[in-house]
MIKOLNU-7419 format. One record per residue (C-alpha): x, y, z; residue in three letters. Coordinates in steps of 0.02 Angstrom, whole numbers, plus 50000, padded with zeros to 5 digits. Each point is the difference from the previous one (the first is absolute). Layout:
BEGIN
XYZala/...
//
This chain:
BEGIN
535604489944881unk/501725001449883unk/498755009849869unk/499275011050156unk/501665004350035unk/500585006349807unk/498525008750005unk/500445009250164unk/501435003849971unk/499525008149828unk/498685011550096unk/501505005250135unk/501165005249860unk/498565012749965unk/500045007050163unk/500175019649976unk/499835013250132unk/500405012249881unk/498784994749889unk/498435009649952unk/498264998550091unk/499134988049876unk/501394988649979unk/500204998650194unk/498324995150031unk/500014988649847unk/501574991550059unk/498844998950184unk/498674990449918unk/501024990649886unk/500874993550187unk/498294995550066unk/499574991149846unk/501404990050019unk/499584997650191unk/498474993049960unk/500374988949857unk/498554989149909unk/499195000950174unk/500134983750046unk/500114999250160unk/500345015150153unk/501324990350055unk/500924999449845unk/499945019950009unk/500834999050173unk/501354988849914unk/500445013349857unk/500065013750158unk/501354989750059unk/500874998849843unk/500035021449986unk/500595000750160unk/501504988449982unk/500435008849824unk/499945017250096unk/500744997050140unk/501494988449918unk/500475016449897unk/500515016550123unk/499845009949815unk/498354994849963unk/499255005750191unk/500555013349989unk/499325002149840unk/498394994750076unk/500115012850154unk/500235013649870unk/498564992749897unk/498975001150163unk/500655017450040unk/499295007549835unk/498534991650007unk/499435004950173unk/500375018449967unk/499265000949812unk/498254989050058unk/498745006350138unk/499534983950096unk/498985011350131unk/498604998649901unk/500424980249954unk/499994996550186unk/498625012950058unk/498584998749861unk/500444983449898unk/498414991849996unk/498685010450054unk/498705007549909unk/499955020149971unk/498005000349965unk/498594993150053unk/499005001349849unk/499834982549904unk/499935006349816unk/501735011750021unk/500864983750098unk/499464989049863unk/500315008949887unk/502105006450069unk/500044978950012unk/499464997649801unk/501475012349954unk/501344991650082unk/499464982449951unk/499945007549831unk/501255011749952unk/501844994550026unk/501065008850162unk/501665005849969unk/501564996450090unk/500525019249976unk/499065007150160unk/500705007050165unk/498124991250081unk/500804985650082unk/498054994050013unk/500215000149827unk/501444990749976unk/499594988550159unk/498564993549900unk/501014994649833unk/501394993850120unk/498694987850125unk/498324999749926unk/499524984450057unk/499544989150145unk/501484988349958unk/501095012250053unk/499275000850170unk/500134983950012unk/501984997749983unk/500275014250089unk/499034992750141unk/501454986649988unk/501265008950005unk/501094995250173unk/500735011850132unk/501764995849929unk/499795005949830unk/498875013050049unk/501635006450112unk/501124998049855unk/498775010149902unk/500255013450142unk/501714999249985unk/500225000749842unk/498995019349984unk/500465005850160unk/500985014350020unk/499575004449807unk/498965015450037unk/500355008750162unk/499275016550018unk/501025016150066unk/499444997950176unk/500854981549989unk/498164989750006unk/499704990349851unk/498905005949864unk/498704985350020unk/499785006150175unk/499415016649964unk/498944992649858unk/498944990550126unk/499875011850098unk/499275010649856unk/498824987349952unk/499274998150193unk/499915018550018unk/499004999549821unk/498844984650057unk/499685009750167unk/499475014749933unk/498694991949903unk/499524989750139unk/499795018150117unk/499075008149809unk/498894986850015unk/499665001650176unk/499695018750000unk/498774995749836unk/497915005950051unk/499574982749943unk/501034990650132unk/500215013250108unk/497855004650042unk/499814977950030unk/501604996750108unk/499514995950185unk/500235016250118unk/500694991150133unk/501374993849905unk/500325014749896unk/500185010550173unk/501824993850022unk/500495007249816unk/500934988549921unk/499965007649819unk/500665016150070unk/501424992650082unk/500534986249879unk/501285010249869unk/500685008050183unk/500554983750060unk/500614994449842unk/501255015249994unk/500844996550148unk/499914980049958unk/501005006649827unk/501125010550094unk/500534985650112unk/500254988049828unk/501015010749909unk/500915006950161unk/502134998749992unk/500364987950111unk/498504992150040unk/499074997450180unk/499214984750001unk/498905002350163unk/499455016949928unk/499784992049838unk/498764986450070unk/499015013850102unk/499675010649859unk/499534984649895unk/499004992450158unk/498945017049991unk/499905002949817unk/499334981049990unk/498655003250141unk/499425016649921unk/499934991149833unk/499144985850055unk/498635014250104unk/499655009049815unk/499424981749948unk/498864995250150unk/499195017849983unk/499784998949797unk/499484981450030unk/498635006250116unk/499045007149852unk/499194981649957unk/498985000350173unk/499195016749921unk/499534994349853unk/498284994850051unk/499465018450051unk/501285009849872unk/499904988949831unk/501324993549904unk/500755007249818unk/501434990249892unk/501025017550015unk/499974996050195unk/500384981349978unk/501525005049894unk/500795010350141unk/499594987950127unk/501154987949912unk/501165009449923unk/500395009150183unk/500264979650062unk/501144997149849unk/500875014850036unk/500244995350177unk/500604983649960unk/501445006849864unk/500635010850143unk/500314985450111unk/500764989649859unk/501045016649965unk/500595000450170unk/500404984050012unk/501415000749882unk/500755016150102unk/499644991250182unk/500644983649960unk/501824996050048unk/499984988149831unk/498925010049869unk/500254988549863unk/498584986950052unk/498855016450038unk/500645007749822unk/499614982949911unk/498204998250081unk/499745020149943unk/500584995949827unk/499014983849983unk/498355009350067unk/500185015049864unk/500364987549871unk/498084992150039unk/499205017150069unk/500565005149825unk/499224985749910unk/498425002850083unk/500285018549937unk/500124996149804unk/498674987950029unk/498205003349914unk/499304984050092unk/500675007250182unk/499185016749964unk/498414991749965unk/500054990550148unk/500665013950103unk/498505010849938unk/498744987250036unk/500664995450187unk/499645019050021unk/498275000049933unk/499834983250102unk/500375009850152unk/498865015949942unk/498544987849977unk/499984986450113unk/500285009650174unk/498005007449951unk/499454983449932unk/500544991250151unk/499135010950120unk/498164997149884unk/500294982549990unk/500204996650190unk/497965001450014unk/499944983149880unk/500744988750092unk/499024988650120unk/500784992350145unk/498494993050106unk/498444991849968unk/498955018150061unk/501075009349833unk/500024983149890unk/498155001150013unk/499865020449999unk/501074996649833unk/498574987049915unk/498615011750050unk/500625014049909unk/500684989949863unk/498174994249986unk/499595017550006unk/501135006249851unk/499284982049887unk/498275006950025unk/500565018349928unk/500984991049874unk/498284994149928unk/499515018049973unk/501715001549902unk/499704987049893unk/498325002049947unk/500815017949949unk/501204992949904unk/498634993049874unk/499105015050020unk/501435009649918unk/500304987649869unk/498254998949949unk/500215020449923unk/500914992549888unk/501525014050011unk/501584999749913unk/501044990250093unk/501145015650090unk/498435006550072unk/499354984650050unk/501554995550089unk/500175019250075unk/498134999050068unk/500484981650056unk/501595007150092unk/498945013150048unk/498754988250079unk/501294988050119unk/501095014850051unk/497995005550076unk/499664984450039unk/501594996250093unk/499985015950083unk/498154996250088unk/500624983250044unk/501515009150091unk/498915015150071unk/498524984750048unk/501544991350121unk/499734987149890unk/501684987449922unk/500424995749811unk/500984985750015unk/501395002449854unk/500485016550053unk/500534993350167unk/501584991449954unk/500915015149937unk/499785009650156unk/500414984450113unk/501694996649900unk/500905015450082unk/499194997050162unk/500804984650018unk/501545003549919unk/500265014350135unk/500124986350140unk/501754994249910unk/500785013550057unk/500664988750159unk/499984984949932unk/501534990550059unk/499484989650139unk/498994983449987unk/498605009050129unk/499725013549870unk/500004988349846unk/498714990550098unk/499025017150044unk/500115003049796unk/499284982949952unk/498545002850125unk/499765016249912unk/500124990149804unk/498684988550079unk/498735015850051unk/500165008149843unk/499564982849910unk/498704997250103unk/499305017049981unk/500194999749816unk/499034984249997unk/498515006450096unk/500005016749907unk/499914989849823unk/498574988250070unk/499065012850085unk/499955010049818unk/499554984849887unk/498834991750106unk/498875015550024unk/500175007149827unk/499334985349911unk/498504998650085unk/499875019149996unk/500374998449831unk/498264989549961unk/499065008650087unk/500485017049920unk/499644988049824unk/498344997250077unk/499345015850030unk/500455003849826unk/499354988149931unk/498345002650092unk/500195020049973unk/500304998849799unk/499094984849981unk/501614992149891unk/501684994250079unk/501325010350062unk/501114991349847unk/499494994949831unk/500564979949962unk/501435008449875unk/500635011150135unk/499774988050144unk/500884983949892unk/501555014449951unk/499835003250208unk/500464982750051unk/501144997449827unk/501165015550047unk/500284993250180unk/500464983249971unk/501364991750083unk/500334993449810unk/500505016849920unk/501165014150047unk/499075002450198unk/501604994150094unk/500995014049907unk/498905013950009unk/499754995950184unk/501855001550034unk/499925017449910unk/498785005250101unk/500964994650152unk/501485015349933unk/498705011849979unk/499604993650194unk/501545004950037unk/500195016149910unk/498435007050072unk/501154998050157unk/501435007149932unk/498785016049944unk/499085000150201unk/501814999850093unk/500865014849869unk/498315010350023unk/499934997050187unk/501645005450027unk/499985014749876unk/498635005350111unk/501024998050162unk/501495006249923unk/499255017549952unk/499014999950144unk/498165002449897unk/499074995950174unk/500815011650114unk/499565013749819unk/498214994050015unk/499825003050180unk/501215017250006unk/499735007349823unk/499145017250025unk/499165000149837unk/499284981050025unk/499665005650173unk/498865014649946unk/499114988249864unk/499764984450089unk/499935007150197unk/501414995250135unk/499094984850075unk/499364992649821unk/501725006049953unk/500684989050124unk/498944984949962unk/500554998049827unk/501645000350039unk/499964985750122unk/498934991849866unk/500975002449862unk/501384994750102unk/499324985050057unk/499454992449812unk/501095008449880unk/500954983049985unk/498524989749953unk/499255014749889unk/501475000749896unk/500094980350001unk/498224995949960unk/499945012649862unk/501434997549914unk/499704978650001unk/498255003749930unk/500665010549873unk/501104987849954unk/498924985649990unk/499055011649901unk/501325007949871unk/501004985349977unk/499094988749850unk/499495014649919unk/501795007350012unk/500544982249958unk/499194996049839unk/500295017649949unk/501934991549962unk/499144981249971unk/500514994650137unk/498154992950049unk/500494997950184unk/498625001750121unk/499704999550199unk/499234988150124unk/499605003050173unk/499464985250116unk/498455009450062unk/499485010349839unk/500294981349910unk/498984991250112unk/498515012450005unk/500094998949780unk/500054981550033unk/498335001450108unk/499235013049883unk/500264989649843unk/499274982850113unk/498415009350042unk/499565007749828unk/500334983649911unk/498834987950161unk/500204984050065unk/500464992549834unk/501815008750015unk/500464986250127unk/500184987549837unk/500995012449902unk/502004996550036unk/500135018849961unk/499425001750176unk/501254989050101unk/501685004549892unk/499515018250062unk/499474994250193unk/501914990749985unk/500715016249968unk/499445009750137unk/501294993250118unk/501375004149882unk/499545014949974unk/500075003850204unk/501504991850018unk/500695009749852unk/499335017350067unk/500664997050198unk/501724991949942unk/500535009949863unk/499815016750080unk/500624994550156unk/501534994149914unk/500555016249917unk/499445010150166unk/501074987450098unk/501534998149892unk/499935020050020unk/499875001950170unk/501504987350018unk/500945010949903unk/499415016950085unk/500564990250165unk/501804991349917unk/499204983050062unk/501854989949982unk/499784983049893unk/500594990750161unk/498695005350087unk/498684999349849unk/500494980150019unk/499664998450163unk/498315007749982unk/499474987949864unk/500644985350110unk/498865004450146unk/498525002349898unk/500344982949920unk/500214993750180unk/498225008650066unk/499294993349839unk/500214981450037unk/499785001750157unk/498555011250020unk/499125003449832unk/498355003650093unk/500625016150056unk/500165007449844unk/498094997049981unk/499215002150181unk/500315008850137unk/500624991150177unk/
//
């Protein structure tokens, strides 16, 4: 401490009002260096706080030195714009934010600026500094107070920092009343709310709320009325943007509108930490909490990682609002749907048969292998699409459609009751996985040889010659790579969902339906009434168009893409697998049952399923957590009462009650 105390002492000797802007604002960080130390502990921090004060305070010369320090600075620096716009994003657009973010990580700041978000973020840039400021008690923080008060009073005898919050509200406010006067907010907020006009109102209140905080003396009851009504007003212009979200389902959602959404709340939330400080009767606890939340809301600013994960909790919420409402019609919850579900699982296996006798088809031209996997693409995305347009269920595409359905019931998830209601839910969508996945494999197989059959009978040779049908059985073996490629397939699962819920809501959001139905020119090709139809059609499947094409283009694409770059990754699907498996059986006979070959792929069927159904669910899952801000307490308890309905009950994840 005798060292820490040399070297303060060293730092107030260069303590220069007079001094020139740089060297000020060097000398500032140099004193926050020394406040921090080697970081060893926050409460070592508060100790060296202690320390300036007694130095300053023991010396009359040196606070007022200080004061006059403090009197420069506040008239030389704007800290409107610290207070007002420190930590918020100016654009929505990820490659210019990412880009702003690489410069400042990269190029050195300089101390010479009148930006005191500039200099705020070389003088606390980290979350350290939050955290001894957090510490910081109400006595020092009112010896702080003391110590600058009275430095910079303006002409009409308020101080300075008063009108500078002020500033900063009346800045925040008019961005939260720009972004509720935007089209984009303004054509999805609820009427009935809207009808008192908030937005209109807000800045009028906050003028006579100013007036009354800068007024000469001061009236406290008129203070607290004007405060009372600017508060309610504020908090109205939140409940109407905030109504939005129950529109989304007939009005789409963009990133743009996500943006304002939360930059309005943020906004409204750094007005009410900005008034605290003025409204308080102590600001220094309510100036400490401010400083400490722009120190992280900055961090979070400069940080790459946060804008990534800022960008995808918007596309979370873009995508799995649609996906959520598609993926309701796949879970079971009776024995009537459990068995509905296995019939048309059985349904899609059968079709699936079709697809995989295709499949050889296509490789048996002989193509090079991007047109063999484009026609192959070709082939599921029309394959899926019949299965869809037939009523009929592929099992693996389920999970990434249930994922966000289920996620969407944690939006009240704090009481046991609802955990309980959300485990029930976990156990339906098992269940109904599981019946899906059977009802496909079961059927297809058989399907499978009989398709083999006919061919054989038809061409008078089998379906697959003993090369082919060995490589068949060879390529799907639980042995090689299968596990792997299964789990890629599983993220292509789940991309195929990402691709249905961004084109469903695209479709919403420009509002192609009500153009289909409306349109004069489609009108006059198609008719009104056909007109019509198409538009409730298109309406109806555009989710499961845009997922079923894009997956089978993907199965498709992706080892011809793949070993394009070497990479000789490939795909398995539990149902396509399966129906090889059965093709490659019944073109080598009854003699297969000796070969291994045969039972290392059979042992890889249910890997491949489990593969398929957890992976995607996983990534469609974590992302719906995200799009919801699922807390990690409550992510706990969830696992716990699964856990708990697993040992308890583990038939109910396979059969219904």
């Amino acid at each position: 401490m005798a060292a820490a105390s040399r070297d303060l002492q060293g730092l107030l000797a260069g303590l220069d009002p007079t001094a020139d802007v740089a060297q000020r604002h060097i000398w500032l960080i140099d004193l926050f260096d020394w406040l921090r130390g080697d970081r060893a502990s926050p409460q070592a921090a508060m100790g060296r706080v202690q320390l300036l004060l007694d130095a300053i305070e023991a010396r009359p010369e040196l606070r007022e030195r200080m004061r006059a320090w403090w009197r420069v600075f506040t008239q030389s620096v704007d800290l409107t714009t610290l207070l007002a716009d420190y930590g918020f994003a100016p654009r929505t657009a990820f490659a210019s934010e990412l880009g702003e973010r690489l410069r400042r990580k990269i190029l050195p700041g300089t101390p010479e600026t009148t930006d005191a978000s500039d200099l705020f973020r070389m003088v606390l840039p980290g979350v350290f500094d939050a955290r001894w400021i957090a510490l910081l008690d109400e006595t020092q923080l009112s010896r702080i107070g003391a110590l600058l008060a009275g430095a910079a009073i303006d002409d009409d005898g308020v101080p300075r920092w008063r009108h500078t919050v002020m500033d900063a509200v009346t800045y925040c406010a008019s961005q939260v009343v720009a972004a509720g006067f935007s089209p984009e907010l303004r054509l999805r907020m609820s009427a009935e709310l809207g009808a008192a006009r908030p937005f209109h109102a807000l800045m009028a209140d906050l003028d006579h709320l100013r007036e009354q905080v800068l007024a000469q003396p001061c009236d406290e009851e008129a203070l607290q009325a004007a405060f009372i009504a600017f508060r309610d007003r504020l908090d109205a212009c939140r409940a109407v943007a905030s109504s939005v979200y129950t529109h989304l389902e007939d009005n789409g959602i963009s990133v743009g509108l996500v943006f304002r959404l939360r930059q309005l709340r943020e906004r409204v939330l750094r007005i009410r930490e900005l008034l605290d400080c003025v409204m308080a009767p102590q600001p220094g606890p309510s100036v400490a909490r401010l400083v400490g939340r722009l120190v992280l809301a900055g961090g979070e600013r400069n940080s790459i990682r946060a804008l990534v994960a800022s960008n995808s909790s918007m596309l979370a919420a873009k995508v799995t609002e649609r996906s959520a409402e598609t993926g309701e019609h796949y879970i079971t919850r009776d024995r009537a749907s459990y068995a509905q579900m296995v019939k048309k699982a059985a349904g899609g296996g059968a079709l699936t048969s079709i697809t995989v006798l295709l499949k050889f088809s296509i490789y048996a031209l002989g193509l090079s292998a991007f047109w063999s996997g484009l026609a192959s693409g070709l082939m599921y995305a029309a394959s899926f699409v019949a299965i869809q347009l037939l009523h009929l269920t592929l099992a693996t595409k389920q999970p990434a459609m249930t994922a966000p359905a289920l996620a969407a019931r944690l939006r009240d998830i704090k009481s046991d009751a609802a955990v309980g209601a959300f485990v029930d839910e976990v156990a339906n969508l098992v269940r109904s996985q599981v019946a899906a996945v059977l009802g496909n494999v079961l059927v297809v197989v058989p399907a499978m040889l009989g398709v083999a059959l006919l061919v054989q009978l038809a061409l008078g040779r089998p379906l697959l010659d003993a090369a082919n049908a060995a490589a068949t059985l060879k390529s799907l073996s639980l042995a090689g790579p299968t596990a792997l490629f299964a789990a890629i397939t599983g993220i292509l699962l789940f991309s195929a969902s990402i691709v249905a819920g961004w084109t469903e809501n695209a479709f919403v959001l420009h509002r192609l339906d009500s153009a289909m139905r409306y349109n004069p020119r489609i009108g006059a090709f198609l008719g009104a009434a056909r007109a019509r139809r198409w538009a409730d059609f298109m309406r109806t499947h555009i989710s499961g168009f845009a997922s079923n094409i894009s997956l089978g283009l993907m199965l498709g694409l992706l080892p011809a893409f793949a070993g394009f770059f070497g990479l000789g990754l490939d795909v398995r699907h539990v149902t396509l697998s399966a129906g090889q498996i059965a093709a490659a059986a019944a073109s080598t006979g009854l003699a297969v049952l000796e070969h291994p070959a045969l039972w290392w792929a059979v042992a890889a069927i249910p890997v491949i399923g489990a593969l398929n159904v957890g992976v995607s669910f996983y990534f469609a899952f974590r992302l719906a957590l995200r799009a919801h801000s699922v807390s990690l307490g409550d992510r706990a308890r969830i696992r716990s009462a699964i856990w708990a309905r697993w040992r308890s009950r583990p038939v109910s994840f396979f059969l219904p009650a």
